[in-house]
N, C-alpha and C positions, 0 to 999 in steps of 0.2 A: 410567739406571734402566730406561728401554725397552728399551734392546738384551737387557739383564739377563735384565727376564722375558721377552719372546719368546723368546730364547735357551733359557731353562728349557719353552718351551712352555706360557704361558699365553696366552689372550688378550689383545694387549696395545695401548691407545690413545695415544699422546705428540700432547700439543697446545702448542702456543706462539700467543702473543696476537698475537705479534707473527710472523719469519723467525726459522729454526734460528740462533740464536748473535747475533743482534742487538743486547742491550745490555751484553752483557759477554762470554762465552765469543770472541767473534771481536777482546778488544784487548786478550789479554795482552801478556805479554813474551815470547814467541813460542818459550817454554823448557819442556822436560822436564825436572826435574832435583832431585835431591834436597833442595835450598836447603840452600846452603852457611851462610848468618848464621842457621839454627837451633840450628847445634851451637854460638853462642855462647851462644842463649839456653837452653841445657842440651838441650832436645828429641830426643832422641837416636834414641825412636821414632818419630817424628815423619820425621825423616831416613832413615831405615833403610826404612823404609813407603815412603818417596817412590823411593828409590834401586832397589827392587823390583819397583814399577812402573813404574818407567823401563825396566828390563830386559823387561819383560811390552809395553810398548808398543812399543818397537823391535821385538819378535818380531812383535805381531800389525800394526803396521800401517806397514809399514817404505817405505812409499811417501811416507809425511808426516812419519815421524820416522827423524831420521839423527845419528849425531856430533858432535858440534860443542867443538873445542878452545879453551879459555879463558886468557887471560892476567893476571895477577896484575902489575901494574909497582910496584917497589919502588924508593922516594925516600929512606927514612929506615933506617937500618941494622936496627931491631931490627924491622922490620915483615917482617924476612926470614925468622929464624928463627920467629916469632911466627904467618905466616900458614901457610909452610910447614908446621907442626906439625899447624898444622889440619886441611890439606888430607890431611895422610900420615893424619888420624882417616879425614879422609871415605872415602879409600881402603880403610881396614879395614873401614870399615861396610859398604861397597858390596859389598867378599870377590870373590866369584867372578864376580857381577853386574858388577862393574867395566868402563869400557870401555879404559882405559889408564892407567898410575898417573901421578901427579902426579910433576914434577920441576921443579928449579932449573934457570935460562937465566941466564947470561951477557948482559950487556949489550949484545953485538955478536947474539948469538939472542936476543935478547929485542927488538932493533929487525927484525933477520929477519922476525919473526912479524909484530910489529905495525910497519913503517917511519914509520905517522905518530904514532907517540908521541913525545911532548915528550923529547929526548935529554937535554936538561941536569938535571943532576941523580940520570939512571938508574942505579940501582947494579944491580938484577938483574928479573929477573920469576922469578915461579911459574904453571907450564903446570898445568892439570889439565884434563877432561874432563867434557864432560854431553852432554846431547840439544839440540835444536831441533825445532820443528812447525810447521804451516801449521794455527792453532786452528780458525777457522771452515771449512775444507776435514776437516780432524776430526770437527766434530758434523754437518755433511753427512753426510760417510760414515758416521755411526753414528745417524742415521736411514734410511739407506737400509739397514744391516745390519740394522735394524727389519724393514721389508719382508722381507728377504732370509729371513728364520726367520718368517715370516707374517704378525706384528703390522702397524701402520701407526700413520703419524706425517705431521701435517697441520699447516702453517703458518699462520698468519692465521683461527685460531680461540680466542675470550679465553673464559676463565671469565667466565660472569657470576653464579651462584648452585649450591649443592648441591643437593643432592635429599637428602630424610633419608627416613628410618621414624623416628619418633620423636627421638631426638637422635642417632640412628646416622647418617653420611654412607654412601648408598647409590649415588652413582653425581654426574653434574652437566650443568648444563645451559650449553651453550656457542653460541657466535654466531660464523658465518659476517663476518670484518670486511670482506670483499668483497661478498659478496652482503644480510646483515641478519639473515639466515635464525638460526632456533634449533634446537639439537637437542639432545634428551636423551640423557644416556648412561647407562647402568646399571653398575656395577662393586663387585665384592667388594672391593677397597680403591682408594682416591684415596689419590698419594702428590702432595704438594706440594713440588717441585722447581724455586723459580719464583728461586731467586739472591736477590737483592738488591730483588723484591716478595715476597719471604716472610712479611713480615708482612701485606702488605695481601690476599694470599689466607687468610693463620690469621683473619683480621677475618670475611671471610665465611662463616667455618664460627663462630669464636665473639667478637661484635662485644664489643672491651674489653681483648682476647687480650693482657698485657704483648708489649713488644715484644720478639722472639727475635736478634736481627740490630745489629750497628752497621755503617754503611756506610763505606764507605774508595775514597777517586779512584784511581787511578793514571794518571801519562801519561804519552808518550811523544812523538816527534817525530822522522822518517824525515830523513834527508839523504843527498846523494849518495855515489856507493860509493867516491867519490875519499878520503872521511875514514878511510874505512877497507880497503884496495884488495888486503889477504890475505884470507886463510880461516880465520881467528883470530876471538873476540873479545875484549871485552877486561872484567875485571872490578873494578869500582873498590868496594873492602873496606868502607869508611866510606864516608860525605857529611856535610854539615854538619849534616842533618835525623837521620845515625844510620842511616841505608838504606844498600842495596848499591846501585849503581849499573851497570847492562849497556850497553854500546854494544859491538852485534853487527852481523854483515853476513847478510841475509838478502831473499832476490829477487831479489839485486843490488844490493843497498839497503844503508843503513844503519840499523838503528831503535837509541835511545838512551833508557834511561828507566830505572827506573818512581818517581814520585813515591807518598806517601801520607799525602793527609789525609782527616779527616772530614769527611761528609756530610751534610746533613739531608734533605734530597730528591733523591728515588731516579727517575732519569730512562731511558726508553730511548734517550735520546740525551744522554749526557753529553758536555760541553766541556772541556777542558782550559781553567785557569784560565790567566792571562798568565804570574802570577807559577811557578806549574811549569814552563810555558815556556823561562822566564828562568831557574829554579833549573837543568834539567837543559844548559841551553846553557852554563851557566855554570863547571860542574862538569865536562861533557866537556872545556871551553875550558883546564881545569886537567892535562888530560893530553894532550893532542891539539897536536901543533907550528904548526897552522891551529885556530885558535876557528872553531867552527862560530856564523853570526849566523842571526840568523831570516831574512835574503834568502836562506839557504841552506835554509831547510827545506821539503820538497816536502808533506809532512804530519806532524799534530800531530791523537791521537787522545787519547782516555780510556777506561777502564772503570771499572765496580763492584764489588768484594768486598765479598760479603756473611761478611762475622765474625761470629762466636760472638758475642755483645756478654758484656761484664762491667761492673756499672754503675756509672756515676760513671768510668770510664778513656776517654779522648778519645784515648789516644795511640793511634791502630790499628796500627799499625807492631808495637807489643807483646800486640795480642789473637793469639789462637789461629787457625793456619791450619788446627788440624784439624778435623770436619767432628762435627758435633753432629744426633741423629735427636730427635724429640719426637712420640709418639705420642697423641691429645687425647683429651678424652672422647669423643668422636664417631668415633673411630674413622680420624679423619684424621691421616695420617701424614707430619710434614714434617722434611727435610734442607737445612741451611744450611752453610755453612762452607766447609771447605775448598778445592783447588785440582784444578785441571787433570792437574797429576800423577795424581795419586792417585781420580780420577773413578770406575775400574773397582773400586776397593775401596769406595769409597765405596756405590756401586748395590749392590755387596754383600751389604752391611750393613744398606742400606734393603733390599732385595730378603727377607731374612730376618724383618726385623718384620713386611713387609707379607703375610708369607705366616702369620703367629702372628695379625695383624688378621682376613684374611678365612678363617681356619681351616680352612685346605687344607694338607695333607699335606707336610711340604718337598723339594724340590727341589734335587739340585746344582747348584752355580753352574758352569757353562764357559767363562766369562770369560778367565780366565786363559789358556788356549788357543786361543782364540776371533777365528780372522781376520777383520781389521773390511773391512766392504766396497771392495773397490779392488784387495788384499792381492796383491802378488805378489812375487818372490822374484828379481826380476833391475828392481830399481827406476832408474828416470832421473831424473836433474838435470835434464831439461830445462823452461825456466819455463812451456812455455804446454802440452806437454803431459806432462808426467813426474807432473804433482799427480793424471793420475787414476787412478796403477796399472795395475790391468788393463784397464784401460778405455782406457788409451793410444789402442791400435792403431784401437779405434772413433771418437774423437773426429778421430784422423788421417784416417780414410777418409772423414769431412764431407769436408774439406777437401780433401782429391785429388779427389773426387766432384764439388766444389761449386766451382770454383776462385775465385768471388766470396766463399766460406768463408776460403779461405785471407789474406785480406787485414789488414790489423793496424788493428786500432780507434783507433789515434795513435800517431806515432814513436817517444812518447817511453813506451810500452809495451810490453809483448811480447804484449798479447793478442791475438786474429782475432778474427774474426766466429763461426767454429766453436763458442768457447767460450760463445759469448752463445746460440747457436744449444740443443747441449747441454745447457745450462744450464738452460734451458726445457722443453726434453725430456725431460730424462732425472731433472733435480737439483731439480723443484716450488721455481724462479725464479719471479715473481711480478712482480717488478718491475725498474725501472731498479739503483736500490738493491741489490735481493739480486743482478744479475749483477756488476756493478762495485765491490760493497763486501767481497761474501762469497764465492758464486763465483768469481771472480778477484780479486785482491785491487789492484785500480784504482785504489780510491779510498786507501785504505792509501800504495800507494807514492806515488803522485801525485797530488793534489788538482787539482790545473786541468788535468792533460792528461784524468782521468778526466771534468771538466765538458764539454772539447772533446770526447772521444769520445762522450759521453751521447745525441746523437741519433741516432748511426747507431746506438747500442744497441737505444734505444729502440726505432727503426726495426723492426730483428731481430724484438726479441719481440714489439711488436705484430702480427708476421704470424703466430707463429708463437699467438700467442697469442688471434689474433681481431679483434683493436681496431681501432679505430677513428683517423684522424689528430687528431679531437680530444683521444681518449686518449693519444695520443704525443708532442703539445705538454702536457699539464697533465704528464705525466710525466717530462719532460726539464724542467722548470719546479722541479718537486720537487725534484728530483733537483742542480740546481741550487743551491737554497735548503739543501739538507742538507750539501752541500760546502761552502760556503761556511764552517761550523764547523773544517771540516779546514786550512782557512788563514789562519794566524796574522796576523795585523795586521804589518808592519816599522815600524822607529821609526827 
C-alpha cells in the first residue's frame, strides 16, 4: 500500500509494530504463483488474477523472483490424465503470461528431474511452471522503494490510539518501541494493513468491531539439499488434510510444507505445532526414496493468514484467498485477505478507496510498471550477494574494502560479515533477529548455525549501531531464546 501511494505522489507513512515482514510476510512458501488447487475449487478469477501478477512481478523485481520448474509424480494411472488436464487449463489461463507450457515426463525424465523420488511405483510425472521469491528480502525492497519515490517507512513503531475529529479517524498516535517516545501523526486517511492483527487494530478505532479475519498456521521445515539435489520441485496434488503439498529447493536448501489449521491466537511469533511437523515429514517420506526424520531438519518455521472469515467454517483450507477492503464509519480503511501473489493488485484496490476516503482527486496507479528497489536486468544466483540487485556491486566493495567483511559468519552459511554490515546501513536492521532472520535468511535455513553465528553478528551491528557490550550479550541472549522455536525437539 506504501509503495502504491508514494508511487502515485502522496505523502506517504508505512509503520510496523514490529520489523518489515516479521510475523507473516517473511514464512510463506517462498512461491509466486497462480495456485494451481484453485482451479479445483472453481476460482478461476481468482487464478487468472494471480497468474498476472506473477508476470508483473517477474518484470518488476526480477532479482527476487525467477522460474521455477515443478514436478507432478504420478503413482496411480488416472491421476495422469486427470492432473494433466488441469495443468493444460492452467496454461490457458496464464495465455501469453505463461512461463513454459506444462508436459508429460516419462518415468526415466521424471527421475531426471527429481532422482530422489520414490521409483517404485512411478508411472509418469507432469512438468509445469511458476515463480519462486526471497518474501522477506521483497517487502525490504518495497520499503525501501518507499523512500525511493519520497515517502518513509519506520520499523519498531506500534499503534497505540487514533486521533479522531469527532468520529472521523484523522491521523494516530504511535510509539517509538525502542526508544518510548510518542508521536502524533496527522493523515487524510489511515489504511489498516496489519495481516492477521486486523482486528485488534479495527478494535481501536471501534471497540466491539465483529471480527473480520479467521486465522490459519501454515508450516514448513527446511532440510538439506541432498533430499532434493536438482532444480526441480516437486508438487504433491492431495495430502490426507486435502492440501497441496511443496517440497522445493531454495538457498540451497530444501523447504517442504505448508500445513493449514485454525487459530485462536494471533502471535508475532508463531511455532509450528509437532504434529505439522510430523504431518509434513510424513507425507514427503511418501514420495521421497530417504524419509526425511526430524534429526534431518535444519529449521521448522510458521506463519499466519489472515482469511476473509466466513462464520461458523473452521476449515481454512476452503475460506477465500482473496483479499476483502472494509471502509468503517470513521473513515478507516482496512484490507485483509489475500496473498503474496497478488499484493500489487491488492494496494490497488485499497489505494482507490483510500483516495474516495480522504477526497483527493485520483490518481493513476504505476504499479504495474513499477521497478521495485534493487531492480536490474542482468540478475545473479549468487547467495550472499545476487539477493541485492543493483546493489550487488556495493555490498561487494564492503568486502574488498574491509577484508575482515569479507569473512562468513559460520561454515555452515553463506553469509559474511558484509551483509550484517549492510544490513544496518543501508536495510533499518535493528536487531540480531532482523539481520539473521530477514535480511539474510540465517535463521530460515539453519537454526543452530544461525545461533553459533549470533555473536559475531551481534558484534557487527553493535558497532555500527552504537551499543554497548552490555547490549550485545542481552542481544545474542534473545536471539538465542527466539531460535530455539526454529528447532524441532527429535524423538
Amino acid at each position: 500500500m506504501a509503495t502504491d501511494a508514494a508511487a502515485r505522489g502522496y505523502r506517504t507513512l508505512a509503520v510496523d509494530q514490529h520489523d518489515f515482514a516479521k510475523a507473516t510476510s517473511s514464512r510463506s512458501t517462498k512461491l509466486i504463483h497462480g495456485g494451481v488447487r484453485y482451479l479445483k475449487q472453481g476460482n478461476v478469477a481468482l487464478v487468472r488474477e494471480s497468474l498476472r501478477e506473477r508476470a508483473i512481478l517477474l518484470q518488476n523485481a526480477p532479482h527476487l523472483v525467477h522460474h521455477l520448474a515443478f514436478v507432478v509424480p504420478v503413482y496411480t494411472w488416472w491421476h495422469g490424465p486427470y492432473y494433466g488436464i488441469g495443468l493444460k487449463l492452467y496454461d490457458r489461463l496464464a495465455g501469453k503470461l505463461g512461463i513454459n507450457p506444462s508436459s508429460v515426463l516419462s518415468t526415466d525424465e521424471t527421475l531426471g528431474r527429481i532422482p530422489t523420488l520414490r521409483p517404485e511405483g512411478l508411472r509418469q510425472g507432469i512438468e509445469y511452471y511458476d515463480s519462486q521469491f526471497d518474501d522477506a528480502r521483497l517487502a525490504v525492497n518495497l520499503a525501501q522503494t518507499v523512500f525511493d519515490h519520497g515517502g518513509a517507512a519506520i520499523n519498531y513503531m506500534k499503534l497505540i490510539r487514533f486521533l479522531k475529529t469527532g468520529r472521523r479517524v484523522r491521523g494516530a498516535v504511535l510509539r517509538d518501541e525502542e526508544t518510548g517516545h510518542e508521536y502524533e501523526v496527522k493523515a487524510r486517511c489511515v489504511i489498516n494493513a496489519t495481516g492477521a492483527f486486523t482486528d485488534e487494530v479495527r478494535t481501536l478505532d471501534e471497540p466491539g468491531a465483529e471480527p473480520l479475519i479467521t486465522a490459519s498456521q501454515g508450516a514448513h521445515v527446511v532440510l538439506p539439499k541432498s533430499f532434493l539435489p536438482g532444480n526441480s520441485a516437486i508438487m504433491v496434488p492431495k495430502t490426507p488434510d486435502g492440501r497441496i503439498l511443496f517440497v522445493i529447493p531454495w538457498r540451497d536448501h530444501v523447504v517442504a510444507g505448508t500445513t493449514d489449521i485454525p487459530v485462536d491466537n494471533v502471535s508475532l511469533e508463531p511455532t509450528p505445532l509437532e504434529e505439522e511437523i510430523d504431518f509434513i515429514l510424513s507425507t514427503a517420506a511418501g514420495y521421497l526414496s530417504q524419509a526425511p526424520e526430524r534429526s534431518n531438519v535444519l529449521s521448522a518455521f510458521a506463519g499466519l493468514r489472515p482469511l476473509a472469515s466466513t462464520r461458523g467454517d473452521k476449515k481454512t483450507s476452503c475460506l477465500s484467498r482473496e483479499h476483502t477492503i472494509l471502509t468503517g464509519d470513521s473513515g478507516l480503511v482496512t484490507v485483509t485477505g489475500g496473498k503474496w501473489t497478488t499484493y500489487r493488485k491488492m494496494a490497488q484496490d485499497v489505494m482507490e478507496q483510500a483516495e474516495r476516503v480522504a477526497g483527493v482527486e485520483p490518481r493513476p496507479c504505476p504499479t504495474a510498471e513499477l521497478r521495485i528497489h534493487g531492480w536490474t536486468d542482468t540478475p545473479s544466483a549468487d547467495p550472499v550477494f545476487g539477493m541485492y540487485g543493483a546493489s550487488a556491486e556495493a555490498v561487494e566493495r564492503l568486502a574488498r574494502e574491509e577484508p575482515a567483511l569479507a569473512e562468513k559468519l559460520h561454515p555452515d552459511l553463506p553469509y559474511t560479515a558484509a551483509n550484517v554490515v549492510w544490513a544496518a546501513r543501508e536495510e533499518m536492521a535493528r536487531s540480531v533477529e532482523d539481520v539473521l532472520s530477514r535480511r539474510t535468511r540465517a535463521l530460515i535455513l539453519n537454526a543452530r548455525a544461525s545461533v553459533e553465528a549470533a555473536p559475531k553478528a551481534a558484534a557487527l551491528l553493535a558497532a555500527e549501531l552504537g551499543r554497548d557490550d552490555a547490549w550485545t550479550q542481552h542481544a545474542v541472549a534473545e536471539y538465542e531464546k527466539l531460535a530455539a522455536h526454529y528447532k524441532p525437539v527429535s524423538r
